[in-house]
N, C-alpha and C positions, 0 to 999 in steps of 0.2 A: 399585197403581192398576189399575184395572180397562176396561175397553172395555166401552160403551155394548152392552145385547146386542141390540138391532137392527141395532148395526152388526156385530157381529159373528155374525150370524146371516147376513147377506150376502154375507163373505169364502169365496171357494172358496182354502182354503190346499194350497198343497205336502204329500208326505211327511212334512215335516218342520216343518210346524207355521208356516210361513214363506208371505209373498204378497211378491212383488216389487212393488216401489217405484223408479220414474220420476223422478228429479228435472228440473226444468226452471225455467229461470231468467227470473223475472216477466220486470225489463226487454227482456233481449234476444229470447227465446224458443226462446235454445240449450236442447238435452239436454245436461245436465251430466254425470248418472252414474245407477246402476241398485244399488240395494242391496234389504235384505232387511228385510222388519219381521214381527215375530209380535205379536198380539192385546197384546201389553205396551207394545210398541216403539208401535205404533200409537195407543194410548191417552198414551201419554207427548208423543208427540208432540200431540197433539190437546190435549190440557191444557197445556203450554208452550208451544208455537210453535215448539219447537225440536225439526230432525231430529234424530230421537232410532231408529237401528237397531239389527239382531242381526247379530253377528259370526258367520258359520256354525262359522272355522278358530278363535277365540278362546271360541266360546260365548258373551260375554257381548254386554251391549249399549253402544253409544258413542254419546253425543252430537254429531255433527258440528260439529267444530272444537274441540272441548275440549280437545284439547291441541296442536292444530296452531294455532290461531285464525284458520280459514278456516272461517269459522260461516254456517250457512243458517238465515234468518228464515222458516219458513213461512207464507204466506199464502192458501193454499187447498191444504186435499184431496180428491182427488175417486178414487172408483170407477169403472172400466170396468162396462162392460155384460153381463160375465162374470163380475163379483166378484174374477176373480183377478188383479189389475194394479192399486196404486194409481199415480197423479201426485200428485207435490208440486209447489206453484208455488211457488219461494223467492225470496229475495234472498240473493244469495251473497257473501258478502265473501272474497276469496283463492279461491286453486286449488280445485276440487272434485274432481278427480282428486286418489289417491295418491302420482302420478307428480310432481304439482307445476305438472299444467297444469290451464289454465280447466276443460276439459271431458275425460271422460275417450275420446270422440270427437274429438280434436284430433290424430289421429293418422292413420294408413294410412285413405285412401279407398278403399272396392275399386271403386263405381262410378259415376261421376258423374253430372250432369244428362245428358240426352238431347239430344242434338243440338249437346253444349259440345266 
């Protein structure tokens, strides 16, 4: 499968071949978690609907929830103003961290709101 080369004429990638990817959750509008897609992962995803990334430590690429069954529905991708940053707007069913929680910000706050 291939990416569109327009669109891929757009992406400012990484070293390594790689643009970071934003996930964010339609309903609520938590940030869920932050992975990696290369010009494959992207186009895979853009043709199913399904987050589809690159493993940097495994090399290859995973489906999100393929084998955990905590699957994200994409429903829009969009480019920053840089190229180098996609958002996904999913629906998430189960944890989207690896840890087992919703969000993989469901953790240590360092700072809060102003004036809480």
């Amino acid at each position: 499968m291939s990416l569109d080369p327009t669109i891929a004429a757009r992406l400012k990638r990484n070293d390594a071949g790689l643009v970071a990817a934003v996930v964010q959750e339609r309903g609520t509008g938590d940030v869920l978690m932050m992975a990696w897609m290369d010009d494959e992962a992207l186009a895979r995803t853009l043709a199913t609907r399904k987050a589809t990334y690159y493993s940097r430590s495994r090399r290859q690429y995973w489906v999100k929830g393929e084998t955990s069954g905590h699957t994200q529905y994409v429903h829009e991708v969009r480019l920053d103003c840089d190229g180098d940053t996609l958002l996904l707007i999913v629906d998430q069913v189960g944890a989207a961290c690896h840890t087992g929680t919703h969000s993989c910000w469901d953790g240590d706050q360092l700072l809060g709101p102003a004036g809480a």
